[in-house]
N, C-alpha and C positions, 0 to 999 in steps of 0.2 A: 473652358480649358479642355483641350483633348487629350487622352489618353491611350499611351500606346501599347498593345500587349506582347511582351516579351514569350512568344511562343515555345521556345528553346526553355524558358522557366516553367512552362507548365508542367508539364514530369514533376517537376520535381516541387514544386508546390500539391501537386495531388499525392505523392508521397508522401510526406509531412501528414498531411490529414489524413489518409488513411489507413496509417501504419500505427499513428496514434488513436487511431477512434477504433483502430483493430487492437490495442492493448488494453485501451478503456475499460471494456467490457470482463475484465475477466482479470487483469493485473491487482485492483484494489481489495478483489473479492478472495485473493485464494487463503490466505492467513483462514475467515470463515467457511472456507470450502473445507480445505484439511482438516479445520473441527470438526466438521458436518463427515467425512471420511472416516473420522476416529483417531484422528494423529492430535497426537498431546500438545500442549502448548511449549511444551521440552522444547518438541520435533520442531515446529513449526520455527521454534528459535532457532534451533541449531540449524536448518536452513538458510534465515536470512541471514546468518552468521558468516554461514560460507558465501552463499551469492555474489557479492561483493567483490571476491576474490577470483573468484571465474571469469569475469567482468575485466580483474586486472590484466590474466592472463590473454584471453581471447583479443580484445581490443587491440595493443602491440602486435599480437603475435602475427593476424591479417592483416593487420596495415600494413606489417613489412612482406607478407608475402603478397597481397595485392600489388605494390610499389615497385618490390622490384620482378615482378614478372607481367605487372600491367596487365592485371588481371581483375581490377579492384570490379567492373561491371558483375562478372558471372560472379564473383562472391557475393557481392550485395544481392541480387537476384535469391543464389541460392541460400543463402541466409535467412531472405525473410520465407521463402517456402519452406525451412527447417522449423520456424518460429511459427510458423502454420500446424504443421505437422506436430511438435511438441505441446504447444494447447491446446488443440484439438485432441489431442490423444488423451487427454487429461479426465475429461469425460468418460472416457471406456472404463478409470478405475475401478474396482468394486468396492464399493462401501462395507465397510467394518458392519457385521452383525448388529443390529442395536437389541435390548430388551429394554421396558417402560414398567416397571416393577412398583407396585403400591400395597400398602397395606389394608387390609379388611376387617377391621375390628367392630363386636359387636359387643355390646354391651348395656345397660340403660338406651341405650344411645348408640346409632350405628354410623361409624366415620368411613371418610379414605382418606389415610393418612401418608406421607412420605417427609422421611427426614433428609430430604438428598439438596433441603436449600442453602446458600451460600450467602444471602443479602440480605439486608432490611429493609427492601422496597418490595418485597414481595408482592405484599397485598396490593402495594400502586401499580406495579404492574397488573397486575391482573382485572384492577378495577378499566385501567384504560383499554381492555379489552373488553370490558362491561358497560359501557357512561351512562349505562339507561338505568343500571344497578336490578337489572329484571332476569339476565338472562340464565340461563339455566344448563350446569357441567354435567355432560351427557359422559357416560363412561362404558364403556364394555369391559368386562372381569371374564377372564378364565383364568380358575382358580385350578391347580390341578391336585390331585392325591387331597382331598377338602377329609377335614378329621370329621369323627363319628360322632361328637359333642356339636356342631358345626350344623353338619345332617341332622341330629336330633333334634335341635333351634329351629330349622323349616320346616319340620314336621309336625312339631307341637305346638311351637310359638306363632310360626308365621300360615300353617295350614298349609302346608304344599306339599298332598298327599303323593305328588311323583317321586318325591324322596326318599317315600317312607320302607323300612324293609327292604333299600336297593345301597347296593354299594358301587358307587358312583367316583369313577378314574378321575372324573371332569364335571367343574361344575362353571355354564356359561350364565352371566345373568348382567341386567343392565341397571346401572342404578341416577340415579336424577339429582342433584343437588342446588340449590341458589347460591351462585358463582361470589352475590354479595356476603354471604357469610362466608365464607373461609375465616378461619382464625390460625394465627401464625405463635407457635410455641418457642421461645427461646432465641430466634431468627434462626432455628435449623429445621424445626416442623411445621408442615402445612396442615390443615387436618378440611376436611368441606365433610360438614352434614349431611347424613344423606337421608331424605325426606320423604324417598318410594323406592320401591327397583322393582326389576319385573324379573321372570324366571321361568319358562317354556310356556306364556300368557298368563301367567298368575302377578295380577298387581298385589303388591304391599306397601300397604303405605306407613309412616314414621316407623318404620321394620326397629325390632330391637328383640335383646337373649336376655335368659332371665338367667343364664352364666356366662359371663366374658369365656368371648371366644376371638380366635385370632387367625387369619390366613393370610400367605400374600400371593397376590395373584397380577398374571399379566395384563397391562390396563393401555385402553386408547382411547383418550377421550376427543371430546369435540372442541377445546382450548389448545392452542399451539404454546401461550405460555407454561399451559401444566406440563405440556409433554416435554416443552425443554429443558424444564427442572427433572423429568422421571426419567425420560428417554437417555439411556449410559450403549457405550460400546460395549459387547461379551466378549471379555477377555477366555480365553483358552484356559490360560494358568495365571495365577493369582502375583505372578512375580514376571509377568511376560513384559519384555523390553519393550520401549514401543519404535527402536529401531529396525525389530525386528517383522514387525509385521510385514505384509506385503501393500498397504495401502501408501506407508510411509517411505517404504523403496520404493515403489516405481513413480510417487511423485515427487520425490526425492530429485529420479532418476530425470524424468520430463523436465520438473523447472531448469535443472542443472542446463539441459538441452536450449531447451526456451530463453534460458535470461543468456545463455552466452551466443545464442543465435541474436538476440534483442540487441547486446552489447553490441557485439559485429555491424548490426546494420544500423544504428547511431552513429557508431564512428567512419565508416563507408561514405554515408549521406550529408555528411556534413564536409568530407572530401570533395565527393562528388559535388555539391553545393557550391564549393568555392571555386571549382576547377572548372563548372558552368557559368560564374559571375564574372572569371576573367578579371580586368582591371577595378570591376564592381565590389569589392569585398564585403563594403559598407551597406551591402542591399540584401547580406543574409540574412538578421530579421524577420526583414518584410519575408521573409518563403519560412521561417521556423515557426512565425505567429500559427501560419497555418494547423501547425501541430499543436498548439496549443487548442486552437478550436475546433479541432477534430477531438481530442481528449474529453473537453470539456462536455461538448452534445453527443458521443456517443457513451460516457458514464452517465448520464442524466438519463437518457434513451434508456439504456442497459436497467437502472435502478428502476423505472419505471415497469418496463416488462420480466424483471423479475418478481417486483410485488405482483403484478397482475395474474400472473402465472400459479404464482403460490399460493394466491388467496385462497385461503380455509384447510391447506394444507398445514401437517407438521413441521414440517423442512422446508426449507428454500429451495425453488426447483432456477439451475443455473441454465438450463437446457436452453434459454435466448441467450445468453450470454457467450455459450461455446458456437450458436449459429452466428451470431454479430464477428466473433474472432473470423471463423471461416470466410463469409461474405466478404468484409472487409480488406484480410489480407490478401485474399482472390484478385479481390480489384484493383491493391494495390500490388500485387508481380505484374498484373498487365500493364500497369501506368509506367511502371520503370523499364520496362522494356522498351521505351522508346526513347530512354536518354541515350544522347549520343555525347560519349567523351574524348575529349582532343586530350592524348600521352603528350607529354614532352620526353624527348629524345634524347635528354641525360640519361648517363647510364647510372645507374642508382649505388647509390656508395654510404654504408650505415657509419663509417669512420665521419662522416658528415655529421651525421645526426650526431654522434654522440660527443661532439666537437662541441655542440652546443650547448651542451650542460658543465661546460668550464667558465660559461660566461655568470657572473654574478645574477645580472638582470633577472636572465633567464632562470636562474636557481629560485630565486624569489622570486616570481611569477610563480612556478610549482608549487612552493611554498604556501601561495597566497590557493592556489586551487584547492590544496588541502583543507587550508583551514575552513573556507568557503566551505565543502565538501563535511567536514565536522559537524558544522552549525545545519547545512540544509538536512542531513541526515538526523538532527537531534529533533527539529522538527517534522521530517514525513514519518519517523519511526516514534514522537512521545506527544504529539501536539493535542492529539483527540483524546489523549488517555490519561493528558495534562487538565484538558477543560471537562474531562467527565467526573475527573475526582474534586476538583474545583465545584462542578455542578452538585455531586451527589453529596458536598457537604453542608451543601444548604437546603438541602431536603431532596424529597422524593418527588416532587413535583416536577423536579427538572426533566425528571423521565417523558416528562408532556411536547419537550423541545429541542432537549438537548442534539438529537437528529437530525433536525432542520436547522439548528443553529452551525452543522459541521458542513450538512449541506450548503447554507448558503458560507460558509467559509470559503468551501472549494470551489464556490463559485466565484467572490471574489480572486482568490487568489491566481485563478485564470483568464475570467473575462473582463474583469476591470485593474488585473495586473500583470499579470504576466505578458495577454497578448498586446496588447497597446502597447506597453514597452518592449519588447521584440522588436514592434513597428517603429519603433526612435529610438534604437540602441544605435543607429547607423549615425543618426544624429551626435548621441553622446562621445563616442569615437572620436568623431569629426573634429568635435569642439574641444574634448580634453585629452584624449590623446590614448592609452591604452593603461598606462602607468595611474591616472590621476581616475582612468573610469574604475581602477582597479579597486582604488583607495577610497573614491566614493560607496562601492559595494560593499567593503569589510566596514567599514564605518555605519553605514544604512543597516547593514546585517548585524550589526552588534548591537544599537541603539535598537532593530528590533527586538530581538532577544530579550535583552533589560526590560523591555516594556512588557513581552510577555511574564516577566519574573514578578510584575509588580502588581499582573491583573488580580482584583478580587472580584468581579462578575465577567463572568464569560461571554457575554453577548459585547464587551469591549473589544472580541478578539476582532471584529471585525472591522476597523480602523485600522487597525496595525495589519490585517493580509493584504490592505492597498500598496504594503511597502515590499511583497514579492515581485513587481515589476521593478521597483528601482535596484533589488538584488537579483532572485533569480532570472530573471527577464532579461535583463543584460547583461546579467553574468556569459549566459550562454554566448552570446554573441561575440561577447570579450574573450573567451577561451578561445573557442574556436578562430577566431578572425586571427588571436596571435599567434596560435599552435602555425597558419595558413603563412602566415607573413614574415616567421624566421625559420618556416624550412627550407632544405635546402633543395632543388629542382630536383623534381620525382618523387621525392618523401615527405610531402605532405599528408599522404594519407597513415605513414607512420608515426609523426606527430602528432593529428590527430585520436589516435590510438594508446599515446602514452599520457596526453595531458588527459585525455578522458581516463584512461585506467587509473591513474594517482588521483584524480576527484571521484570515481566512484568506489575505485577496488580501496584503496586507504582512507580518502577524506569519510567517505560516508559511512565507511565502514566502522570507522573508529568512533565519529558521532554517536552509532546504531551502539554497540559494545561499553565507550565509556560511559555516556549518555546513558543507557539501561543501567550500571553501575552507581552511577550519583542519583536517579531518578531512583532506584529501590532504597537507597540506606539515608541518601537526605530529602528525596523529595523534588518534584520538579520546577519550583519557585528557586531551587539552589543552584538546579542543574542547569538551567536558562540563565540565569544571573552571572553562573562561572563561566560558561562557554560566551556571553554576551561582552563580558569585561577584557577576555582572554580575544576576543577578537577586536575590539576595540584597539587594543593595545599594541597588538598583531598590525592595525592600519596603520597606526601612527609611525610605527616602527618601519613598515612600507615605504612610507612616503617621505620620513624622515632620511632612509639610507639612500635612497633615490635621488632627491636633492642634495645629499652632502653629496655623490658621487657628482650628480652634474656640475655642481659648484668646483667640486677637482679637480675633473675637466675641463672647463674653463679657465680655472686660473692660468692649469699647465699652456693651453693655448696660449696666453694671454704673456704668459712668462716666456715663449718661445719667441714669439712675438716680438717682446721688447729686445730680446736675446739677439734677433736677428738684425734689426734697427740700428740696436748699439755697434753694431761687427762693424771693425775698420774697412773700408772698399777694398783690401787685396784679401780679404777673408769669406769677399760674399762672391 
C-alpha cells in the first residue's frame, strides 16, 4: 500500500509534538517546584484555583480578535514565544532562604534529634535510601553561641583540649551515625545515634555528658530524606503571609503569563488544524495524536534527567527541565512559521455566534463539555493523591512502588490510550455521529469513575487508564470537530475559544474546587462515586433529550406530510 504525505500537514503535526514535549517538562513539575521555592501548599492552591479562569478569559477573547481581523497566524506565533518566555523565566526566581535545624543532645547517650516529621513511614523511607541497612548519616553541625556546660563536656569528658579556657562563638563538628538505627518517637521525632564525630581532627567515639546538655545547631547531612524532613523556608516574621513573599508573586505572576499564553495557543491550533484539513475534519486526530506522543517521551525524558542531575543532591535540580522547555518551544515557533492559512472572506459578525447558543442542541453540547470538564479535572487534580492514600493504608511498603505504579499509569493513559484513540476518533465520528460519540464518552467517563470508587488495590488502576482513549482521546476530537462544524464562516476560531474556555475555565475548574471539597470531608472513594453516577446520569439525560427531539421532528415532518397529501387539488 502506498502512502501519501500530506506536506501542507506537517506544520502542524510538528506543532503538536513539540509544544507538548515543550510543556512536559516542566507543567507536571511546578506544584513541587513552588514547594521547593518556599510557596505554601495555600499558595500553590490558590493558584490552580485561579488558572482556570484565565484560561476562560484568554481562549474567547483571541479567538475573536484573531477571527475578526485574520490575524489568528501572528497570535499563535506570538503566544507560544510568550509561553517560552513565562517558563523560562521561572527559573531566574529566587529561592526562599532554607535553614536545616536539628537538635544535639548529649546525655548518657548522644542523639540528633528533629521533631519536624509528619508520617509514619519514616523509617521505610529512609530504610529505602539504606537497602544494604550498612550505610552511615554523615552530618555537619554548626552550632553557634554553644553554652559553657556543653564546652565543659569536651573538655573533660570528651578530652578536646581546643576547648578548654576558650570561649568559642562557633562550634563546627561532624558526627557519624548508622542510618539503620534511627528510631522514630511518637511519629513526630526522629532521633539517629550518634556513634563518633570528629571536631578540628579529634575523633570521639560513642561521645556522651555526664550532664544532659542540649544545643540546636545548623545541620547537612549526606541523606536527602533527612534533609527534607529538616530543611524549612526562613520566614522573616513569624506571622508572614505567604502571599506576600516575593517567590510566590512573581510565580504567581509567570504562570498567570504562561497557562494564558498555553490556553491561546490550544485554541489557535486546533483552529488553524481545521482550516488546514479543509473538507477533512475527520483527520484531526491523526495530527493531535502527535501531541500526545510528544507529551508522553518528553516527561519521561525530563523525569529521567532530573533524577540524574540531582543525584546525591538535597533538592531536585529542575535545570533540564527549563533547557527541554526552551529547546523545544524554539523549534516549535520555527515549525509554525511555515503554515500557511487560507481566510475566508466573510466578514466576521459575533451576532452569528451568539445566535447559536439559542439552539437547544447546542446548549447541551456545552453542557455535556462541562460535565466532561468536572470529571477529567477530578482526576488530573485527585487521581495520585487518590491511590497514594489508598497505598499508604496498606502499609509502608507501598513507598517501594507507589511511583512507578503512577508512572506507568501516565503511561498508559497516553500511549496505549489516549494516542491510539486520537488516531480512530475520525473513525467514531464517522460511524456515530457527534451526538451518540458524545454519549458514548459521558457514559465511558462515568463507568470509569465508579470503577475508580470501588478500587481496593492500586495497581487495579491500570485497567481502568485504558479507558482514557475512549474518553479523553475522543473527547478532544469531538469538541473541537463540533465547535469547527457549526461555526459560522470566519468564527471558527472563536468557537473554538469558548467551547474550550467552558471545559477548562468552568468544567475543570469546578472538578478541581468541588472535587477537593468531597475529597477533604468524605474522602475519595465518595468523591469518584458522586461525580461518576452524576455523569452517568448526565448521559442518559443526553441522549434521551436528543432522541425525543428527533422523534418531534419527525413526526412534525411526517404530519406535514400527511397534511399536504390530504389538501383538496385547488388548495395545493
Amino acid at each position: 500500500m502506498d502512502f501519501e504525505i500530506n506536506k501542507k500537514l506537517l506544520p502542524m503535526k510538528a506543532h503538536y509534538f513539540f509544544f507538548n514535549a515543550g510543556l512536559a517538562p516542566i507543567m507536571p513539575f511546578i506544584p513541587t517546584y513552588a514547594r521547593q521555592l518556599g510557596v505554601s501548599q495555600v499558595g500553590v492552591g490558590l493558584m490552580y484555583t485561579v488558572f482556570p479562569f484565565v484560561g476562560l478569559l484568554a481562549k474567547p477573547l483571541f479567538g475573536t480578535i484573531a477571527d475578526k481581523f485574520r490575524i489568528g497566524k501572528q497570535i499563535f506565533i506570538t503566544a507560544i514565544i510568550c509561553a517560552a518566555i513565562f517558563f523560562t523565566s521561572i527559573y531566574f526566581i529566587p529561592a526562599k532562604p532554607t535553614e536545616a535545624l536539628m537538635n544535639f543532645d548529649c546525655n548518657l547517650m548522644t542523639i540528633l534529634k528533629t521533631c519536624e516529621v509528619s508520617d509514619n513511614c519514616t523509617l521505610t523511607r529512609i530504610n529505602l535510601e539504606n537497602p544494604d541497612m550498612m550505610s552511615t548519616l554523615e552530618c555537619t553541625l554548626i552550632c553557634n553561641n554553644p553554652n559553657s556546660q556543653f564546652l565543659e563536656e569536651m573538655c573533660s569528658t570528651w578530652n578536646v583540649s581546643d576547648v578548654c579556657n576558650t570561649n568559642f562563638t562557633s562550634i563546627e563538628m561532624k558526627t557519624y551515625s548508622n542510618m539503620s538505627k534511627a528510631l522514630l518517637e511518637e511519629s513526630s521525632c526522629l532521633y539517629f545515634p550518634v556513634e563518633n564525630l570528629s571536631f578540628n581532627g579529634t575523633e570521639v567515639e560513642n561521645p556522651y555528658c555526664k550532664s544532659s546538655t542540649s544545643m540546636k545547631c545548623n545541620t547537612v547531612c549526606n541523606s536527602a530524606t533527612v534533609m527534607s524532613y529538616i530543611q524549612k523556608p526562613i520566614t522573616e516574621t513569624s506571622q508572614e503571609p505567604y502571599y506576600s513573599t516575593i517567590q510566590f508573586q512573581m510565580l504567581f505572576g509567570l504562570m498567570i503569563g504562561a497557562w494564558a499564553s498555553t490556553a491561546v495557543v490550544t485554541s489557535l491550533a486546533d483552529s488553524i488544524c481545521f482550516n488546514l484539513l479543509g473538507s477533512k475534519p475527520h483527520d484531526y486526530g491523526r495530527q493531535r495524536l502527535w501531541g500526545a506522543l510528544g507529551w508522553g517521551i518528553s516527561a519521561i525524558f525530563a523525569g529521567y534527567l532530573i533524577d540524574s542531575v540531582s543525584y546525591g543532591e538535597n533538592i531536585k535540580n529542575y535545570t533540564p527541565s527549563f533547557i527541554l522547555v526552551f529547546i523545544m518551544l524554539t523549534v516549535n515557533t520555527i515549525s509554525v512559521s511555515k503554515i500557511k492559512i487560507d481566510y475566508r472572506q466573510e466578514p466576521y459578525a459575533f451576532a452569528k455566534v451568539a445566535s447559536l447558543f439559542k439552539d437547544v442542541k447546542v446548549v447541551l453540547f456545552l453542557l455535556s463539555c462541562i460535565t466532561f470538564g468536572i470529571c477529567i479535572g477530578s482526576i488530573w487534580q485527585f487521581l495520585f493523591w487518590y491511590l497514594e492514600d489508598m497505598a499508604s493504608s496498606q502499609g509502608c511498603d507501598s513507598l517501594e512502588w507507589i511511583k512507578l505504579l503512577e508512572g506507568l499509569a501516565m503511561g498508559i493513559q497516553c500511549f496505549a490510550g489516549e494516542a491510539p484513540f486520537l488516531f480512530l476518533s475520525g473513525w467514531f465520528l464517522n460511524k456515530l455521529g457527534h451526538v451518540h460519540t458524545m454519549t458514548m464518552i459521558l457514559l465511558v467517563m462515568g463507568f470509569r469513575l465508579i470503577c475508580y470508587s470501588l478500587l481496593t488495590n492500586p495497581w487495579l488502576t491500570l485497567p481502568i487508564e485504558l479507558l482514557n482513549g475512549l474518553t479523553l482521546g475522543v473527547y478532544w476530537s469531538t469538541m473541537t470537530s463540533y465547535a469547527y462544524l457549526i461555526a459560522p464562516p470566519g468564527a471558527g476560531t472563536t468557537l473554538q475559544g469558548i467551547f474550550g474556555a467552558l471545559f477548562e475555565g468552568i468544567g475543570t475548574a469546578v472538578g478541581s474546587l468541588l472535587g477537593g471539597f468531597i475529597f477533604q470531608n468524605y474522602g475519595g472513594a465518595i468523591m469518584y462515586r458522586s461525580f461518576g453516577i452524576y455523569t452517568l446520569i448526565f448521559g442518559i439525560l443526553y441522549s434521551s433529550i436528543h432522541a425525543f427531539m428527533d422523534r418531534k421532528k419527525t413526526m412534525t415532518r411526517k404530519e406535514s406530510y400527511s397534511r399536504v397529501n390530504q389538501a383538496p387539488d385547488d388548495q395545493l
